[in-house]
The first five atom37 places (N, CA, C, CB, O) and aatype in JSON, in Angstrom:
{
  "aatype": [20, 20, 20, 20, 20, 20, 20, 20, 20, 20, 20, 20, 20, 20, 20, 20, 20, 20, 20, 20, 20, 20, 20, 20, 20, 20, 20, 20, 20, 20, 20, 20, 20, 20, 20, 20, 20, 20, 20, 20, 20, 20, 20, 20, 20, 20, 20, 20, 20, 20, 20, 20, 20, 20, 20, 20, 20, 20, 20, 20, 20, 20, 20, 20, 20, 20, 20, 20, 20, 20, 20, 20, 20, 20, 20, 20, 20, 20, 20, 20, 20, 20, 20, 20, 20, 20, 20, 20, 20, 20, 20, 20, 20, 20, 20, 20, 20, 20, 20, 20, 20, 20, 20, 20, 20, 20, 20, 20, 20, 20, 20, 20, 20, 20, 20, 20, 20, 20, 20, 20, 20, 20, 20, 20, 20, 20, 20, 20, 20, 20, 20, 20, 20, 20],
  "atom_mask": [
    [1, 1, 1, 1, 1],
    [1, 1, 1, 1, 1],
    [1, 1, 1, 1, 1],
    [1, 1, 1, 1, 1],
    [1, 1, 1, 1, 1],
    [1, 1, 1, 1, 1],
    [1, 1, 1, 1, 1],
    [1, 1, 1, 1, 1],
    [1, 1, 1, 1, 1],
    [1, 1, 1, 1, 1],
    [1, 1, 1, 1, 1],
    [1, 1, 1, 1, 1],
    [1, 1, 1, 1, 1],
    [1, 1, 1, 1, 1],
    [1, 1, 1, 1, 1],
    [1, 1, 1, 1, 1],
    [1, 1, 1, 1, 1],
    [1, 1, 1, 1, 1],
    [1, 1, 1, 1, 1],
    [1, 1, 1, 1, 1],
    [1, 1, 1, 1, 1],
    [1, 1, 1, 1, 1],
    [1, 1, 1, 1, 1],
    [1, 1, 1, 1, 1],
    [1, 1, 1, 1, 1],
    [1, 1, 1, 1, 1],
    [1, 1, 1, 1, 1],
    [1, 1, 1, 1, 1],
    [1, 1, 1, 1, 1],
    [1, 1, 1, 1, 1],
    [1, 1, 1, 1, 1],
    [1, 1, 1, 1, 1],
    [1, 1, 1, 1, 1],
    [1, 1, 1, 1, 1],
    [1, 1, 1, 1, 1],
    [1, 1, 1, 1, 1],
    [1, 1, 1, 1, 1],
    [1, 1, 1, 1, 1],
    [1, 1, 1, 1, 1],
    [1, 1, 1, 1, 1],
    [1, 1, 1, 1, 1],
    [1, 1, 1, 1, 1],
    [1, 1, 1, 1, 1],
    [1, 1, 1, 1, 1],
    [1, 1, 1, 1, 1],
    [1, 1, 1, 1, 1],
    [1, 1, 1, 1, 1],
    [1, 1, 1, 1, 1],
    [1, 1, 1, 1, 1],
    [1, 1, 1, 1, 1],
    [1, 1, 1, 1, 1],
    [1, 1, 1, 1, 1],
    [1, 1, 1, 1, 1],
    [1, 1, 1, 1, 1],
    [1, 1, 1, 1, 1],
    [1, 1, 1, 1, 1],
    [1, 1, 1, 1, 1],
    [1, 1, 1, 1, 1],
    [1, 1, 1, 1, 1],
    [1, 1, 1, 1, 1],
    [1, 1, 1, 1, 1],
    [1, 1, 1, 1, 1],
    [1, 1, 1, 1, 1],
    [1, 1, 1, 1, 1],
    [1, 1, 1, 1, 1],
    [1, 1, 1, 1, 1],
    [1, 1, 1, 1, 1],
    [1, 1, 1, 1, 1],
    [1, 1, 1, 1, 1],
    [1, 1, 1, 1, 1],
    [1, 1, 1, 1, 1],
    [1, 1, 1, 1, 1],
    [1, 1, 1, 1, 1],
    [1, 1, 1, 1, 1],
    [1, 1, 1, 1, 1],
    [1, 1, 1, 1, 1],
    [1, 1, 1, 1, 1],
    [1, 1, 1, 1, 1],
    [1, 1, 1, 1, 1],
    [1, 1, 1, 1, 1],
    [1, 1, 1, 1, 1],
    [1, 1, 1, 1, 1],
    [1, 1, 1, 1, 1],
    [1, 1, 1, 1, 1],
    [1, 1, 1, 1, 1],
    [1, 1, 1, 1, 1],
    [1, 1, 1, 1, 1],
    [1, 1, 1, 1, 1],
    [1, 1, 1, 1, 1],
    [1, 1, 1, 1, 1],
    [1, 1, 1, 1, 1],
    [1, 1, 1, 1, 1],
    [1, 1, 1, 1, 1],
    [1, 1, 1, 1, 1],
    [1, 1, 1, 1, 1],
    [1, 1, 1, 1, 1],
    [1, 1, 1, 1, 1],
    [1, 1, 1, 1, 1],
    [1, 1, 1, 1, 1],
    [1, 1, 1, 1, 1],
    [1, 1, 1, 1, 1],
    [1, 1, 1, 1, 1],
    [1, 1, 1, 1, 1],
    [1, 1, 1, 1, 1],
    [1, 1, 1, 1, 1],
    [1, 1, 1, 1, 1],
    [1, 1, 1, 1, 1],
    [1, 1, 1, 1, 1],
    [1, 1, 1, 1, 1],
    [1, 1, 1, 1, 1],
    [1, 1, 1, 1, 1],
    [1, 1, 1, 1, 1],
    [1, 1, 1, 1, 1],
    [1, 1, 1, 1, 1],
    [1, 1, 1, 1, 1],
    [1, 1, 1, 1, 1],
    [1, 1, 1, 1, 1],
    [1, 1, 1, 1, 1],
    [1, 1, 1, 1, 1],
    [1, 1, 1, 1, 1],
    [1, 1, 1, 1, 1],
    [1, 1, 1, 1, 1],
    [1, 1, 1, 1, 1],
    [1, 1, 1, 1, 1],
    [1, 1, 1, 1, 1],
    [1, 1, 1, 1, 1],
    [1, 1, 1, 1, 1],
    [1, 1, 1, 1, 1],
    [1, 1, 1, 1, 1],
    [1, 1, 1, 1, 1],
    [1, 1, 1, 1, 1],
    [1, 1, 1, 1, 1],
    [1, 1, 1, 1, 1],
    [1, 1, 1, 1, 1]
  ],
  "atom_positions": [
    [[0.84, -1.19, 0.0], [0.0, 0.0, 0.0], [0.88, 1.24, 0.0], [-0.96, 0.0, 1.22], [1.82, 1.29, 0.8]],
    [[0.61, 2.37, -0.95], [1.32, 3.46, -0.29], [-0.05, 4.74, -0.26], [2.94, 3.92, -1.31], [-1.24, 4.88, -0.53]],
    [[1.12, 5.46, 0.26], [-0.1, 6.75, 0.61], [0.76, 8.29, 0.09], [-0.54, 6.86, 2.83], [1.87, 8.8, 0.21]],
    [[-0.25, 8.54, -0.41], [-0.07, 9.94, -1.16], [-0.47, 10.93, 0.04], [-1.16, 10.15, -2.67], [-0.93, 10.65, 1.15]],
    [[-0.09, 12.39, -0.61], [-0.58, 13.61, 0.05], [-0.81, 14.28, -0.72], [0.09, 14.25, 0.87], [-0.2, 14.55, -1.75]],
    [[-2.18, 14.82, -0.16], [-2.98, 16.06, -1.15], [-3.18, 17.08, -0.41], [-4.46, 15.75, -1.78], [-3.86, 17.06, 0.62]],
    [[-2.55, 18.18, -0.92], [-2.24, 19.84, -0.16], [-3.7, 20.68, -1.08], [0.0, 20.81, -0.79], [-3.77, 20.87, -2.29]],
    [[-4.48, 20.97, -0.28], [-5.81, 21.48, -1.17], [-5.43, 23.1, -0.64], [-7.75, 20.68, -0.58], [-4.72, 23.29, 0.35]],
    [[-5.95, 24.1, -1.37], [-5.17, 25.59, -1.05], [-6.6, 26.92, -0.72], [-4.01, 26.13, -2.88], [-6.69, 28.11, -0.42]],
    [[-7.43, 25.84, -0.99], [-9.28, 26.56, -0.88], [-10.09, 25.42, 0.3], [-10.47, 26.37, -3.02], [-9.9, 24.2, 0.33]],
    [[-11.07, 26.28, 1.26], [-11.56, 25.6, 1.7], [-12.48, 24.13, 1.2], [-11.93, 26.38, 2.17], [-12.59, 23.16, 1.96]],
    [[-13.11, 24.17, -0.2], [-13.49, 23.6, -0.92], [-13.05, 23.8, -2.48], [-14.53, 23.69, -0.58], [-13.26, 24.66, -3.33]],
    [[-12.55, 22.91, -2.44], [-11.91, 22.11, -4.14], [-11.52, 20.71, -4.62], [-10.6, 22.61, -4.51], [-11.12, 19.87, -3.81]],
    [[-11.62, 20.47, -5.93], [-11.67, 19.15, -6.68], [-10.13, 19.3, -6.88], [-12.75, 19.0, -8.18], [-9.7, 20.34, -7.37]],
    [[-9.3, 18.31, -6.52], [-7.56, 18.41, -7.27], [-7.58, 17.4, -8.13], [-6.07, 18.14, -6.21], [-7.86, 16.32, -7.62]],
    [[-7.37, 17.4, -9.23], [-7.06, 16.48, -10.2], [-5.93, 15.71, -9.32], [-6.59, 17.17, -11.71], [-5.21, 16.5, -8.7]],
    [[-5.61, 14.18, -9.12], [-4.79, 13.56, -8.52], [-4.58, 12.34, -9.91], [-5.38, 13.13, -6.91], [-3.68, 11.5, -9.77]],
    [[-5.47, 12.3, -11.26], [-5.13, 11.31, -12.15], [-3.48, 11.34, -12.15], [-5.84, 11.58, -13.61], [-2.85, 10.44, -11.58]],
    [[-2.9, 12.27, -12.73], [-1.08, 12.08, -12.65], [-0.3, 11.18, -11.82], [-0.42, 13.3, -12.18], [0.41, 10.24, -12.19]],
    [[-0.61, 11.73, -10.29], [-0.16, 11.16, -9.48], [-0.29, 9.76, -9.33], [-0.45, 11.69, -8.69], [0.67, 9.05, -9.03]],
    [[-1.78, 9.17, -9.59], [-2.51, 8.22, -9.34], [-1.58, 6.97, -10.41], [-4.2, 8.67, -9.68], [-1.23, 5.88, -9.96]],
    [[-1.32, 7.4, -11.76], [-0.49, 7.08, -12.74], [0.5, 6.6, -12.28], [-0.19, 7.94, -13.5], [0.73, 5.39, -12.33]],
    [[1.45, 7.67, -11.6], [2.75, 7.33, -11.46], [2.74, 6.49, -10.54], [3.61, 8.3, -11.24], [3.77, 5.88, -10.83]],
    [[2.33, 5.97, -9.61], [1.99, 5.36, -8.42], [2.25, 3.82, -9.26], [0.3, 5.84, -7.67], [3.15, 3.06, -8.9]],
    [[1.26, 3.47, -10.48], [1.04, 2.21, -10.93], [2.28, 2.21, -11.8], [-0.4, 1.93, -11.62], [2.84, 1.12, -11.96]],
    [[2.69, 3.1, -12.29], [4.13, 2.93, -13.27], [5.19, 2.49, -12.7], [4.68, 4.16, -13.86], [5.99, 1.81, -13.35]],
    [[5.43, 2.83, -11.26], [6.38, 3.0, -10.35], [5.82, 1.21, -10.15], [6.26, 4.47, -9.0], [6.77, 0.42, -10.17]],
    [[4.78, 0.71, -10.02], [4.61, -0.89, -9.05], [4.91, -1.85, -10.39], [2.56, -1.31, -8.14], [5.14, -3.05, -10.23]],
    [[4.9, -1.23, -11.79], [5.0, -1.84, -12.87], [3.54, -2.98, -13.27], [6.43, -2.52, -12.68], [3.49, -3.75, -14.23]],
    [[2.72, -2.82, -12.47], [1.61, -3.91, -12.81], [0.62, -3.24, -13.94], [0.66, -4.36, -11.34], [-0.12, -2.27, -14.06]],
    [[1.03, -4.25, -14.6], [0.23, -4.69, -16.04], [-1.2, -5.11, -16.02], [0.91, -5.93, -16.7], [-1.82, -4.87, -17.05]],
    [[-1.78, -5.64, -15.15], [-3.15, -5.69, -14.95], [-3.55, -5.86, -13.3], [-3.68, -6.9, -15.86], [-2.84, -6.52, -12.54]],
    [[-4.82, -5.15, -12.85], [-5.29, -5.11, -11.83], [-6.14, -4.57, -11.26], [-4.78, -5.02, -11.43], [-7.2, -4.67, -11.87]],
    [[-6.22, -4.02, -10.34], [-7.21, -3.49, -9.5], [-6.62, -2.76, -8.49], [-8.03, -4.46, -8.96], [-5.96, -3.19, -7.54]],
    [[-7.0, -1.15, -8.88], [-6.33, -0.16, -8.35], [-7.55, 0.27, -7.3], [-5.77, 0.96, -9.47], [-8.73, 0.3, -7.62]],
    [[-7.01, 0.62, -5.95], [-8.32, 1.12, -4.9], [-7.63, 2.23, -4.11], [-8.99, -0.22, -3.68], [-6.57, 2.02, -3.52]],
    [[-8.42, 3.76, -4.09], [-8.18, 4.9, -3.46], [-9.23, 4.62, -2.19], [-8.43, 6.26, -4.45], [-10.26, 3.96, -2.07]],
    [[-8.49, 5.43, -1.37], [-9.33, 5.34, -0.51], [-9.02, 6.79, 0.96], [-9.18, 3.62, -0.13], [-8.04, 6.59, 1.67]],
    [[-9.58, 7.59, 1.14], [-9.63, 8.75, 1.98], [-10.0, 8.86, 3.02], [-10.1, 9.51, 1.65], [-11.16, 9.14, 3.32]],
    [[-8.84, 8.61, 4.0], [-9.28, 8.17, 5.41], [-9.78, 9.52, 5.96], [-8.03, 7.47, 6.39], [-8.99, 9.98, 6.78]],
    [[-10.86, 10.27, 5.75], [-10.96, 11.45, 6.17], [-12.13, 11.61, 6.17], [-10.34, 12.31, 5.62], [-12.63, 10.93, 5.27]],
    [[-13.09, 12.36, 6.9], [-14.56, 12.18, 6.98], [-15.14, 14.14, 6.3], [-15.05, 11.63, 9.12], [-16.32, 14.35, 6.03]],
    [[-14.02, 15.29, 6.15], [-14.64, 15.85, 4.9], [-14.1, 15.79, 3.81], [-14.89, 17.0, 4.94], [-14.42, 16.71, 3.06]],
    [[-13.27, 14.94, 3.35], [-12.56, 14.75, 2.38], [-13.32, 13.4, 1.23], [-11.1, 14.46, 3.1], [-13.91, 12.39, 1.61]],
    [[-13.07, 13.81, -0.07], [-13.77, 12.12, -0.69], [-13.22, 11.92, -1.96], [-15.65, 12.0, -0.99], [-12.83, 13.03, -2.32]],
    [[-12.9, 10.92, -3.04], [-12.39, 10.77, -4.08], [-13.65, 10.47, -5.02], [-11.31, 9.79, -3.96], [-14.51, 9.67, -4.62]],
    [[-13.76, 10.97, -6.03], [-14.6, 10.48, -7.31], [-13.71, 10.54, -8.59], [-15.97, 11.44, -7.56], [-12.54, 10.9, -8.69]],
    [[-14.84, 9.97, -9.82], [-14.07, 10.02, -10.95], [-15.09, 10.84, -11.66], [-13.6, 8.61, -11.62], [-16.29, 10.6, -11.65]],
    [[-14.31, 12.15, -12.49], [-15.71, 12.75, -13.02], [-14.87, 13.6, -14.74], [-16.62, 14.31, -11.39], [-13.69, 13.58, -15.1]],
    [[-15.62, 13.98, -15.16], [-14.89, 14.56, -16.73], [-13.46, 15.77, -15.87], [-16.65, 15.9, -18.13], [-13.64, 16.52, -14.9]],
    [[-12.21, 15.57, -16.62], [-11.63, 16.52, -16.43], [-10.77, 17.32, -17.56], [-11.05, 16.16, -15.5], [-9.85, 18.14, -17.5]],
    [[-11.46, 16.74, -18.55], [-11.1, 17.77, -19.84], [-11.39, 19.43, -19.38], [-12.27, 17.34, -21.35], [-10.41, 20.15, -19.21]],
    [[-12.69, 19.96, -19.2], [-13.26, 20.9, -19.32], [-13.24, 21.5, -17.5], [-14.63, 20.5, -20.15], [-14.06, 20.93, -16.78]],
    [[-12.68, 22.17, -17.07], [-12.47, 22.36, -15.97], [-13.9, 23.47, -15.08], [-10.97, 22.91, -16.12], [-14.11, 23.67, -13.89]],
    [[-14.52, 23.9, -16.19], [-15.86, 24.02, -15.79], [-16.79, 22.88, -14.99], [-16.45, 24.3, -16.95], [-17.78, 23.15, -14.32]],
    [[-16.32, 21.71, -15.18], [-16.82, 20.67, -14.58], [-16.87, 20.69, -13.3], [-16.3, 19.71, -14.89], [-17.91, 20.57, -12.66]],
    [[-15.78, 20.84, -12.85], [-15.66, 20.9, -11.13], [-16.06, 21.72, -10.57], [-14.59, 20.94, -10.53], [-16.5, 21.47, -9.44]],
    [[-16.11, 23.49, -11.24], [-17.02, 24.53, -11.02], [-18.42, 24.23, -10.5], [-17.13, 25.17, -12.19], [-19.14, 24.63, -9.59]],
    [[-18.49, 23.25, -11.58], [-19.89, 23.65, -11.72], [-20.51, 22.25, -10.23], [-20.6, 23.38, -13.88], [-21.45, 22.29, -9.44]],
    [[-19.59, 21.38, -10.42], [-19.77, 20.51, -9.44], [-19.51, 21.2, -8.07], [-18.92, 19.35, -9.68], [-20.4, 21.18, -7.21]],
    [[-18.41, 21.76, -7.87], [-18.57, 22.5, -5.98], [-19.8, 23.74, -6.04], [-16.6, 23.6, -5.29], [-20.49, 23.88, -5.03]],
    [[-20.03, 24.56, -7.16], [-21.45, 25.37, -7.13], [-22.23, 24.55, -6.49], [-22.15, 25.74, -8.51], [-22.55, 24.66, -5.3]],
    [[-22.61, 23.6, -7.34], [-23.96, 22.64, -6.72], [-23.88, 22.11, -5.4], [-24.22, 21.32, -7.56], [-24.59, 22.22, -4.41]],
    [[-22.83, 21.51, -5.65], [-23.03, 21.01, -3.85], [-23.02, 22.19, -2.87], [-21.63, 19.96, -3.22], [-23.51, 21.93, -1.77]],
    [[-22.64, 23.22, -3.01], [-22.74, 24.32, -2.11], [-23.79, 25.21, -2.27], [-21.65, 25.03, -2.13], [-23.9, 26.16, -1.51]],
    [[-24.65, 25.01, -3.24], [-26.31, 25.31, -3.34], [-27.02, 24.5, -2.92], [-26.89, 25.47, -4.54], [-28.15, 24.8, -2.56]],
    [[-26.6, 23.4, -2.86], [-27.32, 21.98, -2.36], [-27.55, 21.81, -0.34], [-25.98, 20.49, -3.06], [-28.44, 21.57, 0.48]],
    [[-25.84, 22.17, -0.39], [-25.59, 21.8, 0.84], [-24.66, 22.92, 1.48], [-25.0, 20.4, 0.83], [-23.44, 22.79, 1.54]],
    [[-25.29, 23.97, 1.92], [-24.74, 25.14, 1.89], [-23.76, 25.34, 3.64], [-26.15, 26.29, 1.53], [-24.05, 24.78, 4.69]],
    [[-22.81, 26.14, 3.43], [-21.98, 26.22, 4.73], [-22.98, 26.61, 5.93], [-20.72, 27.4, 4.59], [-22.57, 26.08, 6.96]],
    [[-23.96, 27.24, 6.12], [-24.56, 27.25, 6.9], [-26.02, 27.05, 7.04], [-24.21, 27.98, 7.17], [-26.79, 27.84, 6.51]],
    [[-26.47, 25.98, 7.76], [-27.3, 25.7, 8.02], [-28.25, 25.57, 8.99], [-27.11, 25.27, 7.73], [-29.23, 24.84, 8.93]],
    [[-27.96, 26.25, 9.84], [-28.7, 25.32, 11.18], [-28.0, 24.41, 11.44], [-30.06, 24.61, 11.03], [-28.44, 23.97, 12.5]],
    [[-26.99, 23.73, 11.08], [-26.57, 22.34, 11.58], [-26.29, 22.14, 13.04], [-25.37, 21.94, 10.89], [-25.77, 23.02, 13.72]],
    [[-26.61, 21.04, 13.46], [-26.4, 20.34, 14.73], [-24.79, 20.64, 15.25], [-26.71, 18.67, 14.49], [-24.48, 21.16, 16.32]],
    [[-24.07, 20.24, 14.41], [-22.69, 19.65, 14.34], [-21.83, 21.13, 15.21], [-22.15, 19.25, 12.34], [-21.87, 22.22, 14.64]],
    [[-21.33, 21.05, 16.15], [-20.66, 22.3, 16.44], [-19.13, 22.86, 15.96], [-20.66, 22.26, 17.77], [-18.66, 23.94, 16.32]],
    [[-18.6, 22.08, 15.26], [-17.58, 22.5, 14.67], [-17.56, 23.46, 13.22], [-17.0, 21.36, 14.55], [-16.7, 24.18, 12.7]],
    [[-19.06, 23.05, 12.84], [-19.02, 24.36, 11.67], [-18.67, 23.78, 10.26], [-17.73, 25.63, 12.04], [-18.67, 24.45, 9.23]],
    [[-18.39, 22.6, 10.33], [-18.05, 21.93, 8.99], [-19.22, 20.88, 8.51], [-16.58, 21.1, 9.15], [-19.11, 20.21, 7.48]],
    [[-20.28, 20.81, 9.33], [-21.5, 19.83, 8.5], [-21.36, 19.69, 7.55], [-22.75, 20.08, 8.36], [-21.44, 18.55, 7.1]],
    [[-21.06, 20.81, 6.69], [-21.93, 20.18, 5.25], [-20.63, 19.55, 4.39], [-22.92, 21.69, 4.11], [-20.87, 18.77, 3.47]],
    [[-19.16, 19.95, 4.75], [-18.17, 19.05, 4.6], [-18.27, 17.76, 4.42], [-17.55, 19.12, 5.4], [-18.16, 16.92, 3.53]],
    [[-18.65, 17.92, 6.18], [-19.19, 16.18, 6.12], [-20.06, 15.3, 5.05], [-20.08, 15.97, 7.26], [-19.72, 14.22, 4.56]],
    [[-21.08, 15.91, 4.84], [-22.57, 15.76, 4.29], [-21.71, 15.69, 2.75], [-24.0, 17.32, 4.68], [-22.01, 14.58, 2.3]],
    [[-21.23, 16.03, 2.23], [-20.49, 16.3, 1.23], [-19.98, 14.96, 0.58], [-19.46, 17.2, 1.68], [-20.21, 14.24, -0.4]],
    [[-18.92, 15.07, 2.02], [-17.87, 13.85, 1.44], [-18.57, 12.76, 1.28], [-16.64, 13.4, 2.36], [-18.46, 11.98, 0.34]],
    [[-19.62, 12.64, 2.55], [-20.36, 11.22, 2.12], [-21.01, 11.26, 1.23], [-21.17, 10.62, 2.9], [-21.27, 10.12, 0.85]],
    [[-21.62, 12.3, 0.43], [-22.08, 12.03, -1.17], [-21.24, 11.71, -1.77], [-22.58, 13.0, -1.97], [-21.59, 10.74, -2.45]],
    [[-20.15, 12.0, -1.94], [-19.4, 11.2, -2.81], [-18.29, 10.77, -2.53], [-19.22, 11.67, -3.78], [-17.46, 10.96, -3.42]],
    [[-17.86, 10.16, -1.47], [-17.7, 8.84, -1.11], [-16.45, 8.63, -1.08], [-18.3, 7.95, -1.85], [-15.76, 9.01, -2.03]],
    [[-15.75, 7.85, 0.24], [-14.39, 7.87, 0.41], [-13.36, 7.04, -0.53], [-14.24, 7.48, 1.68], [-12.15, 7.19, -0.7]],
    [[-14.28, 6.09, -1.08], [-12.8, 5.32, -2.28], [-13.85, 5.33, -3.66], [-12.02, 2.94, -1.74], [-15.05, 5.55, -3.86]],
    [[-12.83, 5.0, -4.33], [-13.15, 4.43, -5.94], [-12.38, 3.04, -6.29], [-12.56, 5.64, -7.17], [-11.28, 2.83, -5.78]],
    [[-12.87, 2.26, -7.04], [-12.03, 1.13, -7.78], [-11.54, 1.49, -9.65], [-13.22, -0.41, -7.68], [-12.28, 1.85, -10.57]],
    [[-10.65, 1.33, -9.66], [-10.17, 1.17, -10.92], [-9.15, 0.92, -11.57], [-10.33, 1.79, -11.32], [-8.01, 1.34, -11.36]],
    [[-9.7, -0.14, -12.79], [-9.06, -1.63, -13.59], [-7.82, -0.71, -14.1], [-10.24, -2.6, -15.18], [-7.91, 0.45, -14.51]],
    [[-6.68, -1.48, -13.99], [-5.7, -1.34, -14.23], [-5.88, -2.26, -15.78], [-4.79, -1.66, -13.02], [-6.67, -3.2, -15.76]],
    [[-5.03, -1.92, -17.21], [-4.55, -2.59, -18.18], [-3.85, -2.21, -18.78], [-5.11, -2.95, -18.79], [-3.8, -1.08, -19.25]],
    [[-2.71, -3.58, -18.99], [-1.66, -2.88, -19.71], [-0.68, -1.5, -19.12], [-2.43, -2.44, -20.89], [-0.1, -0.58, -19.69]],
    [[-0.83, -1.91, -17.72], [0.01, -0.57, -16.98], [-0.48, 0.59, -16.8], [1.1, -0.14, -17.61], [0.18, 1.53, -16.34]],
    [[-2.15, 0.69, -17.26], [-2.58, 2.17, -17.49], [-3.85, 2.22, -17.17], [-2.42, 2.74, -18.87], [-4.68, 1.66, -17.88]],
    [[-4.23, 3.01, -15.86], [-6.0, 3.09, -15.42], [-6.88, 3.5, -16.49], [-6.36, 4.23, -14.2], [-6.97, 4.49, -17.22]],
    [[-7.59, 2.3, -16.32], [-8.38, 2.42, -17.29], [-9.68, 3.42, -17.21], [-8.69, 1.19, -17.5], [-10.73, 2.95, -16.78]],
    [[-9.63, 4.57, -17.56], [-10.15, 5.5, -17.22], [-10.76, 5.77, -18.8], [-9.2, 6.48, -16.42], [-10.07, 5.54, -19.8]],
    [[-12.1, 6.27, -18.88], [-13.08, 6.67, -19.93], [-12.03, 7.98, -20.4], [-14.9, 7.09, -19.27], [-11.06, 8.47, -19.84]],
    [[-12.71, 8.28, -21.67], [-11.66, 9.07, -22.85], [-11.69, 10.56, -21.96], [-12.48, 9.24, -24.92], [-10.64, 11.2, -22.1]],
    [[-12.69, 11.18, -21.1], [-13.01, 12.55, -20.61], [-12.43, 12.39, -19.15], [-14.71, 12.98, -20.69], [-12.07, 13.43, -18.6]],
    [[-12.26, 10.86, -18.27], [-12.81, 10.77, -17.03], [-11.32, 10.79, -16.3], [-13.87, 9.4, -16.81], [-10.34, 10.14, -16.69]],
    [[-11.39, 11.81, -14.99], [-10.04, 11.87, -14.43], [-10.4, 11.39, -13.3], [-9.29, 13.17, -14.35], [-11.45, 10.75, -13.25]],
    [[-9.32, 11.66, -11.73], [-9.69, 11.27, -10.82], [-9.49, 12.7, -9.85], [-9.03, 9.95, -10.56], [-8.58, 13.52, -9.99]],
    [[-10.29, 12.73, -9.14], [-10.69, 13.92, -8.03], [-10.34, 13.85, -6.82], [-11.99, 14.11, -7.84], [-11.3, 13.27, -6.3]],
    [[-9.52, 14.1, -5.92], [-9.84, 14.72, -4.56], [-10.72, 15.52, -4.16], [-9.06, 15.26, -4.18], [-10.77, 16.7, -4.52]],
    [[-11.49, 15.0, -3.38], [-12.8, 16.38, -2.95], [-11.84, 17.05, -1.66], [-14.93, 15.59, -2.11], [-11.2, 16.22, -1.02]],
    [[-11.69, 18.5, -1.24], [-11.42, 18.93, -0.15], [-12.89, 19.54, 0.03], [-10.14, 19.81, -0.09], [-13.59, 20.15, -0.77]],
    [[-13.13, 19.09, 1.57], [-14.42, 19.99, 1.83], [-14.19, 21.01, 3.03], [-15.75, 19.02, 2.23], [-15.27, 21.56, 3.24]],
    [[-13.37, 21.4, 3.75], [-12.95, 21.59, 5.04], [-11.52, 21.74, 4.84], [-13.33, 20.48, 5.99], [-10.7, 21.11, 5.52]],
    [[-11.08, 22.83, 3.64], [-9.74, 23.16, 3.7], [-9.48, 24.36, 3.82], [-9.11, 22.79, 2.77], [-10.46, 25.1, 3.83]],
    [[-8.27, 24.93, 3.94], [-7.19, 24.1, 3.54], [-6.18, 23.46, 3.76], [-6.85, 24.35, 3.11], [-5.13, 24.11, 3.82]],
    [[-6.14, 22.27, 3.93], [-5.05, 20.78, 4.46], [-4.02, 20.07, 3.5], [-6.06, 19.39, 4.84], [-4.09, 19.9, 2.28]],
    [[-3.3, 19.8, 4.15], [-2.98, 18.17, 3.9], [-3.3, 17.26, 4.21], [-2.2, 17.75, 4.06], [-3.4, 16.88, 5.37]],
    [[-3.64, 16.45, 2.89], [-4.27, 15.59, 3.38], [-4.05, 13.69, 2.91], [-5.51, 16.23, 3.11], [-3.31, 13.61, 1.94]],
    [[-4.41, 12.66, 3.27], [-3.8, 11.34, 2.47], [-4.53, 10.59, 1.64], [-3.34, 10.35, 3.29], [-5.61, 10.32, 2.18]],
    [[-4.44, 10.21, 0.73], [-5.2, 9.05, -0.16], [-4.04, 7.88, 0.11], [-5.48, 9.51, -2.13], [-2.81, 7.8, 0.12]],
    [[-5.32, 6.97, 0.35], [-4.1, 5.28, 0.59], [-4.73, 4.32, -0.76], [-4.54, 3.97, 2.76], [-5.92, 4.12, -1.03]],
    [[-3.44, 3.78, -1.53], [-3.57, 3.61, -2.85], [-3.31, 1.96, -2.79], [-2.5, 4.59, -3.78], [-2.2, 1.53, -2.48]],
    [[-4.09, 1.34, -3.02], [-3.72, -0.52, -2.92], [-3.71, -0.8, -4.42], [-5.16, -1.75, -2.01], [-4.49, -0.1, -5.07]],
    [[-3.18, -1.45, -4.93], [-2.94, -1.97, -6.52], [-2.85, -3.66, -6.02], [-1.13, -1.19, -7.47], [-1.93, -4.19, -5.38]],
    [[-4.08, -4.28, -6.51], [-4.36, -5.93, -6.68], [-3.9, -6.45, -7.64], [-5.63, -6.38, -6.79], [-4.63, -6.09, -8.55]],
    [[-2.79, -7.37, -8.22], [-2.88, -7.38, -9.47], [-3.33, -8.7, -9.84], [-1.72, -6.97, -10.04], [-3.11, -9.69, -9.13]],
    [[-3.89, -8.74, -10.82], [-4.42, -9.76, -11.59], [-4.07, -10.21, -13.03], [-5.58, -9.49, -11.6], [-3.75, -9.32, -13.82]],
    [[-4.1, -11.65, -13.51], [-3.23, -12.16, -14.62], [-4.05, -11.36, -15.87], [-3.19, -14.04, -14.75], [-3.8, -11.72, -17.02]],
    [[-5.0, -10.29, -15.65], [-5.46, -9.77, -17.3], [-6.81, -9.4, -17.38], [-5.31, -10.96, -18.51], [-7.57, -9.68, -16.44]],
    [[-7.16, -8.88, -18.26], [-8.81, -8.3, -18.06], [-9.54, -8.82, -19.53], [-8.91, -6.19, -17.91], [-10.72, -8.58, -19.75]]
  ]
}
């Protein structure tokens, strides 16, 4: 297993981490498998979403922060609810097929760090399964 660090520089933002995520499997050399992120952090979360067009993520932290706005009434006394509420929409790991040395990722589709409650450092823990082929 290793573990990355993600330095987010806004209280809420998407970091492209596909690069990193790359070099990680280049560096283990496996040719086929099963790659798993995973964000031990409860406002923090990983997804996979288009990252050609960087309006995407715009438009993705808009919504969730129209959706699920910094203040609410919330219970929670630290002031970060909707962090929370956040990350668990979209969710602390992802899986994805390794082939041929290269995540197999759709022609648009990158991989995301959510920061919801920044700005931190913070860890993604990266397991690579490998398997004889897909």
């Amino acid at each position: 297993m290793r573990t990355m660090k993600v330095t987010s520089k806004e209280r809420t933002q998407l970091i492209d981490i596909t690069y990193e995520v790359q070099k990680i499997v280049d560096e283990s050399r496996t040719e086929n498998g099963l790659l798993i992120l995973y964000v031990p952090h409860t406002t923090a979360a990983v997804t996979i979403n288009e990252g050609a067009d960087p309006n995407v993520q715009k438009d993705i932290e808009k919504t969730l922060g129209r959706l699920i706005p910094k203040d609410n009434n919330y219970s929670h006394i630290e002031g970060n609810s909707d962090a929370h509420i956040k990350a668990s929409l979209l969710g602390a790991s992802v899986n994805i097929l390794i082939k041929e040395g290269r995540l197999l990722l759709g022609t648009w589709q990158s991989i995301f760090f959510y920061e919801g409650d920044g700005p931190r450092t913070r860890k993604v823990y990266v397991e690579i399964i490998p398997t004889r082929g897909l």
